[in-house]
C-alpha positions as CSV (number, residue, x, y, z in Angstrom):
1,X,0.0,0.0,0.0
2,X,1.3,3.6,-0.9
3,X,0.6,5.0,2.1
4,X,3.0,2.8,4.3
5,X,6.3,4.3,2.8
6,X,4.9,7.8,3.3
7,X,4.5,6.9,6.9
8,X,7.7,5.4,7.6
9,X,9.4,8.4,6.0
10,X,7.6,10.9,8.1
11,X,8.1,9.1,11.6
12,X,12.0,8.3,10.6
13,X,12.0,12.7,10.2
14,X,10.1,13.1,13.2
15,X,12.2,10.7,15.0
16,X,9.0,9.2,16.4
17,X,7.7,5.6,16.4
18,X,4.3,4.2,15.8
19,X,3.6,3.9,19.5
20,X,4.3,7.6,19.9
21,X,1.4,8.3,17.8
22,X,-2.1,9.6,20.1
23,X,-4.4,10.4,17.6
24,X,-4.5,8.7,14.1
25,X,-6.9,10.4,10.8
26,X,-7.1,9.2,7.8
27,X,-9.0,10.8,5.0
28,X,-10.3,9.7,1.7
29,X,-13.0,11.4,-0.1
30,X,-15.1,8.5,-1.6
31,X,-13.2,4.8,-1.4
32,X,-14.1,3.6,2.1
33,X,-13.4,-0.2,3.1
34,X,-14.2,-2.4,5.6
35,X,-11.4,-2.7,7.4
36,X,-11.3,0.8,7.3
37,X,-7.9,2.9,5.9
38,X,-7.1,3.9,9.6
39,X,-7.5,0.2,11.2
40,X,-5.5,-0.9,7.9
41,X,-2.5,1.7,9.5
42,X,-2.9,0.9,12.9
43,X,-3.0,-3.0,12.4
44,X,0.4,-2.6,10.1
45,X,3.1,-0.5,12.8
46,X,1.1,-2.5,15.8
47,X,0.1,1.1,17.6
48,X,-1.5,1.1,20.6
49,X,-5.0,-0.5,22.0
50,X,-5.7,3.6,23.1
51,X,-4.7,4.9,19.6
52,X,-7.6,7.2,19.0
53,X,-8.2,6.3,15.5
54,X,-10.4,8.2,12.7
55,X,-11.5,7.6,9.0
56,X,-13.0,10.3,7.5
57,X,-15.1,9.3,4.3
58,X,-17.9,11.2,1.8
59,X,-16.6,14.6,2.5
60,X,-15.2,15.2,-0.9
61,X,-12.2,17.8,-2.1
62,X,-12.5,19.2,1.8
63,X,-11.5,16.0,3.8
64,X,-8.2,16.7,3.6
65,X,-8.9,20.5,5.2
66,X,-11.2,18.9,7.4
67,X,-8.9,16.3,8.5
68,X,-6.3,18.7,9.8
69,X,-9.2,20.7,11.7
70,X,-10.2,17.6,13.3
71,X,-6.6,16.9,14.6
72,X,-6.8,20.5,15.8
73,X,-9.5,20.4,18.3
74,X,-8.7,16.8,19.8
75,X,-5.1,18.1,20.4
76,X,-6.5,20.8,22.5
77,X,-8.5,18.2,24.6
78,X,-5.3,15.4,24.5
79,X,-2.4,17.9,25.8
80,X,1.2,16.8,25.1
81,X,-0.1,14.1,22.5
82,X,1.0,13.3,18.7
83,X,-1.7,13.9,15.9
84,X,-1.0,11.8,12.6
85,X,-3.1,12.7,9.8
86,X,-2.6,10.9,6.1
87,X,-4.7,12.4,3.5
88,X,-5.0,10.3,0.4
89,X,-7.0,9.7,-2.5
90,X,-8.3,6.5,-4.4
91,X,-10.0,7.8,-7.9
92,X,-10.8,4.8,-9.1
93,X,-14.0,4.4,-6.3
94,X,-15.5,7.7,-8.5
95,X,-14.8,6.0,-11.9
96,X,-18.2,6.0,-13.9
97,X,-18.4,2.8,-15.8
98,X,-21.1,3.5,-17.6
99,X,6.5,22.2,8.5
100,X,4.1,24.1,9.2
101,X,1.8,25.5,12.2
102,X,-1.8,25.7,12.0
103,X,-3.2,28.9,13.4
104,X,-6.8,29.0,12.4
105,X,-9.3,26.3,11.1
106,X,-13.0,27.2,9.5
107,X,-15.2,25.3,8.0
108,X,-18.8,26.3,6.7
109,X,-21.6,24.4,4.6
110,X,-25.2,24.4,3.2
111,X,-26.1,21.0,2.9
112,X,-29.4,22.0,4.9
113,X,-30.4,23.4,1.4
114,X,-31.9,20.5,-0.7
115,X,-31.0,22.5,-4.0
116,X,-27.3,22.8,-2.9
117,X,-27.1,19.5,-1.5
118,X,-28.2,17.8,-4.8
119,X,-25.6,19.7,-7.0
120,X,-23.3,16.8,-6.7
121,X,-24.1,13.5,-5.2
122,X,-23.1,10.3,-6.0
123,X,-25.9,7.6,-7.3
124,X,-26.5,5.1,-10.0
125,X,-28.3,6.1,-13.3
126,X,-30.9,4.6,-14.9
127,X,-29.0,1.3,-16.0
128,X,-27.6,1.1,-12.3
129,X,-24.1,2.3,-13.1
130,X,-23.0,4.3,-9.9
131,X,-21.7,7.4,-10.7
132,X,-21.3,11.0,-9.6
133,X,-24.4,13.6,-10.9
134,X,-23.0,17.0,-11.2
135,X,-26.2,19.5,-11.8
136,X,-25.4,23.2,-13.5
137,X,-25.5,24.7,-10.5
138,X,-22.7,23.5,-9.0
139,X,-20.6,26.7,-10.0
140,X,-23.1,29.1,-8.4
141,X,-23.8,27.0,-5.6
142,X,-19.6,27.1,-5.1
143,X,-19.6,30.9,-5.5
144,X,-22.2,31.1,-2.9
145,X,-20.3,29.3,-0.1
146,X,-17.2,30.4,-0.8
147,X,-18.1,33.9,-0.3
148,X,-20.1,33.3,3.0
149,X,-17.1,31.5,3.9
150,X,-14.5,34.1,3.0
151,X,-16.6,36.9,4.4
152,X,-16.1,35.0,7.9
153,X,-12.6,34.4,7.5
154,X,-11.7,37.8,6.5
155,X,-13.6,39.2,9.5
156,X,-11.0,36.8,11.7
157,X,-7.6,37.5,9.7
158,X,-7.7,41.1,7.8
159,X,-5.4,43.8,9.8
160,X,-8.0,46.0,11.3
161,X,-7.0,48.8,8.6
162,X,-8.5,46.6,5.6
163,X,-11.4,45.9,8.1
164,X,-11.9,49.9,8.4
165,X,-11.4,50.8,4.8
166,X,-14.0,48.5,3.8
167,X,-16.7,49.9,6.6
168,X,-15.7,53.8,5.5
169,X,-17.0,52.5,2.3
170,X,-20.0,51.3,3.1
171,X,-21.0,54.0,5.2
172,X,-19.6,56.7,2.4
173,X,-22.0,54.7,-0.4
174,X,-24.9,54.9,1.8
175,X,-24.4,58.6,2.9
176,X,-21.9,60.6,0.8
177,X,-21.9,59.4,-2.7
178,X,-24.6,56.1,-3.3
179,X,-22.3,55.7,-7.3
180,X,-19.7,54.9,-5.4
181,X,-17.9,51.4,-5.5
182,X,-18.0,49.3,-1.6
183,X,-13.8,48.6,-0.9
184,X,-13.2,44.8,-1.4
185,X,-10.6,43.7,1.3
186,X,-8.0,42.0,-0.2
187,X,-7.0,38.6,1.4
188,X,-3.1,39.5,0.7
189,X,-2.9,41.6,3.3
190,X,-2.8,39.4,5.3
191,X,-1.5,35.9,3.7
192,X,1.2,35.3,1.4
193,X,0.5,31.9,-0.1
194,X,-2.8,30.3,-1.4
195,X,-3.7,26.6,-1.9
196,X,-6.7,26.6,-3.7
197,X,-9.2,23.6,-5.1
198,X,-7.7,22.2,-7.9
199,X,-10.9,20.9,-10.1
200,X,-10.1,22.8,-13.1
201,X,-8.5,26.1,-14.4
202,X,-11.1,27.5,-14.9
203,X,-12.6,27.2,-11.2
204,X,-8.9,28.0,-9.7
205,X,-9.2,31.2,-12.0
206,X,-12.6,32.3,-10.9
207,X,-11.8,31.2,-7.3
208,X,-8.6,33.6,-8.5
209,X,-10.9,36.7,-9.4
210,X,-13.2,36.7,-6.6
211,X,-10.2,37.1,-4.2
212,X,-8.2,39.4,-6.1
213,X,-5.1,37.0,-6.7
214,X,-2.4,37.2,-9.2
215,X,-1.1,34.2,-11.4
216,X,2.0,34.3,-9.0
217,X,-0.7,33.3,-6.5
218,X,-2.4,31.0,-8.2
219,X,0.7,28.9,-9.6
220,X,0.8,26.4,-7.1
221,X,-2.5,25.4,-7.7
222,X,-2.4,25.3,-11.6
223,X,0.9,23.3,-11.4
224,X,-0.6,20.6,-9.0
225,X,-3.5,20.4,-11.6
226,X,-1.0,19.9,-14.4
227,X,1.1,17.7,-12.7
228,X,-1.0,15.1,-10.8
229,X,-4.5,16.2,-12.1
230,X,-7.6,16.4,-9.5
231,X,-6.4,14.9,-6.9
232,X,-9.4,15.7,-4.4
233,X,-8.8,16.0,-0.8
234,X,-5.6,15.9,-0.9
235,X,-4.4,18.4,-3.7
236,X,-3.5,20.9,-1.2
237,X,-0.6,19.7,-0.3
238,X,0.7,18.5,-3.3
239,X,0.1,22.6,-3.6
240,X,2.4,23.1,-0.2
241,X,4.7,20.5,-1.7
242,X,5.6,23.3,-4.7
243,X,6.2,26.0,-3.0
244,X,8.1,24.4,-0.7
245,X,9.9,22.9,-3.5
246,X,10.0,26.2,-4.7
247,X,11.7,27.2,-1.6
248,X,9.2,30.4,-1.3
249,X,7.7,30.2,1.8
250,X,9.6,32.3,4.6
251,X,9.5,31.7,8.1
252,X,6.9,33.7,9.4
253,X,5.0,33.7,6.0
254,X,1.4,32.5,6.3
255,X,-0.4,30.1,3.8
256,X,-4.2,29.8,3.4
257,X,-5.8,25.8,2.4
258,X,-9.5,26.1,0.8
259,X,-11.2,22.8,0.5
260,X,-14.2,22.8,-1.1
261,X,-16.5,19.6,-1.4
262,X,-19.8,17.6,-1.7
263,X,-22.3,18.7,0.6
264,X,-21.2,21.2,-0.5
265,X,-19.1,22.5,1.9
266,X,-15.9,24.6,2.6
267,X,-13.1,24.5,4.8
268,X,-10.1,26.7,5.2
269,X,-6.8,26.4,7.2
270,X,-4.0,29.0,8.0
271,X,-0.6,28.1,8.9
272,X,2.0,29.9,9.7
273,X,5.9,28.8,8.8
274,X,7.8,28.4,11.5
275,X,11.5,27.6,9.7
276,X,13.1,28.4,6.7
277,X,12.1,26.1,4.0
278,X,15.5,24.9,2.5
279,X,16.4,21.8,0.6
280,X,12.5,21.0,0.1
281,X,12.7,19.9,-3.1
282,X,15.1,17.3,-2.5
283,X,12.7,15.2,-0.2
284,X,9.1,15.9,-1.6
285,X,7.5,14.9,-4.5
286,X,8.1,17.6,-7.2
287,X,12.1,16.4,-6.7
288,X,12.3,15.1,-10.4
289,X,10.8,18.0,-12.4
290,X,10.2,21.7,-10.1
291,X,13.0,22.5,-12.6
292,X,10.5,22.4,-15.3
293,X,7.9,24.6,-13.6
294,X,6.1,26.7,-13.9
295,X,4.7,26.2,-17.2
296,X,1.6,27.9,-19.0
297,X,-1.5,26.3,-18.8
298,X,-3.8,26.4,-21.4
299,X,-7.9,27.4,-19.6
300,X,-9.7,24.2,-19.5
301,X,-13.6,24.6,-19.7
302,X,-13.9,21.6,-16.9
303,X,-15.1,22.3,-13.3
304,X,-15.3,18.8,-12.1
């Protein structure tokens, strides 16, 4: 299985061994088997009978955000205790036949609606083929939770300044001169470094727009996609991986994870570096070819 090498590497550079490990979460956006992914890992290193052990399932492109914030708030009930979380993904289960430190965690969602909950659900057709139904308002529901779910964050992570300017002009289009355009805060005041969905160019340029990013923001995120394709829940850190690679993340820097998935539903994680990235790409997975990047990427019309 793939994911064994990955976890002897990162317990042989954390020194650690699988009985150090407290809490265990494993996510995977569809494929979910019986044993489960996380009693698969903790029947293979032998961990402990208290191993506090999690699967997360059915939660699409935002497991892997969602997996993180779940380590988060069980480490602040289980002091002094070692989180492990593997985010994966198995494609083949949607096939239609027929260094860092986490700072803040958010995650919003409207399944409550019916209309936004059916916009992409996975079910078999007429002829029994299981598949996943994508309906045409997937986009706008998207647009629609990513900006309730931006407006939040930005209310917990803009400098107070941005948070002025933008009440000023409010107040000054109500009062003073009603033509006048309502200030947009911009989220790179107050992060350097975006990982965003990867389920198309076209969705990572719109995502792109509505947050008032440059390409230079959005490369990570259209080299993942051209490099190892959607790869769901756990794009985002093939995303980290770059600019690590990249060696552009400074200590102190902060970087902002956006999961987005069925449900739907959005989740967001900001970490901030605590070292100097150096020799990354030596020891991650863009170590053959980050000399070939970036590239230019032809729009694609796909937001699946």
């Amino acid at each position: 299985m793939v994911l064994f090498p990955l976890v002897d590497d990162l317990l042989s550079k954390a020194k650690l061994s699988p009985s150090d490990i407290d809490i265990l979460i494993v996510n995977c956006s569809s494929f979910c088997p019986s044993p489960s992914l996380s009693s698969i890992i903790v029947n293979e290193y032998s961990m402990r009978s208290d191993v506090k052990s999690y699967n997360l399932s059915g939660m699409g492109c935002s497991a892997g955000a969602i997996g993180i914030d779940l380590a988060h708030n069980l480490l602040k009930t289980n002091k002094s205790s070692y989180a492990l979380v593997l985010s994966t993904e198995i494609l083949s289960s949607g096939w239609y036949s027929g260094h860092q430190r986490l700072l803040r965690t958010l995650r919003t969602q409207t399944a409550f609606e019916d209309k936004a909950y059916l916009t992409a659900i996975r079910e078999e057709d007429a002829s029994g083929k299981l598949g996943v139904t994508i309906s045409k308002g997937l986009l706008q529901a998207a647009a629609e939770i990513l900006r309730s779910h931006i407006t939040i964050l930005g209310s917990q992570i803009l400098p107070f300044t941005e948070k002025l300017r933008h009440a000023v002009s409010i107040i000054a289009t109500k009062f003073i001169d009603k033509s006048g355009e309502v200030y947009m805060p911009s989220l790179r005041t107050a992060i350097q470094h975006f990982c965003l969905p990867t389920s198309g160019t076209t969705l990572i340029r719109e995502i792109a727009k509505g947050l008032k990013l440059d390409d230079r923001d959005i490369e990570a995120s259209l080299m993942a996609l051209h490099r190892f394709g959607n790869q769901s829940s756990s794009s985002i850190w093939y995303e980290l991986a770059y600019m690590e690679a990249k060696e552009r993340v400074n200590k102190g820097d902060k970087v902002l994870m956006i999961g987005m998935g069925t449900g739907p539903k959005c989740s967001s994680l900001v970490w901030e570096c605590v070292r100097p990235m150096v020799g990354e790409s030596k020891k991650n997975p863009w170590n053959d070819c980050i000399h070939l990047y970036p590239i230019e990427v032809v729009s694609s019309k796909s937001a699946t």
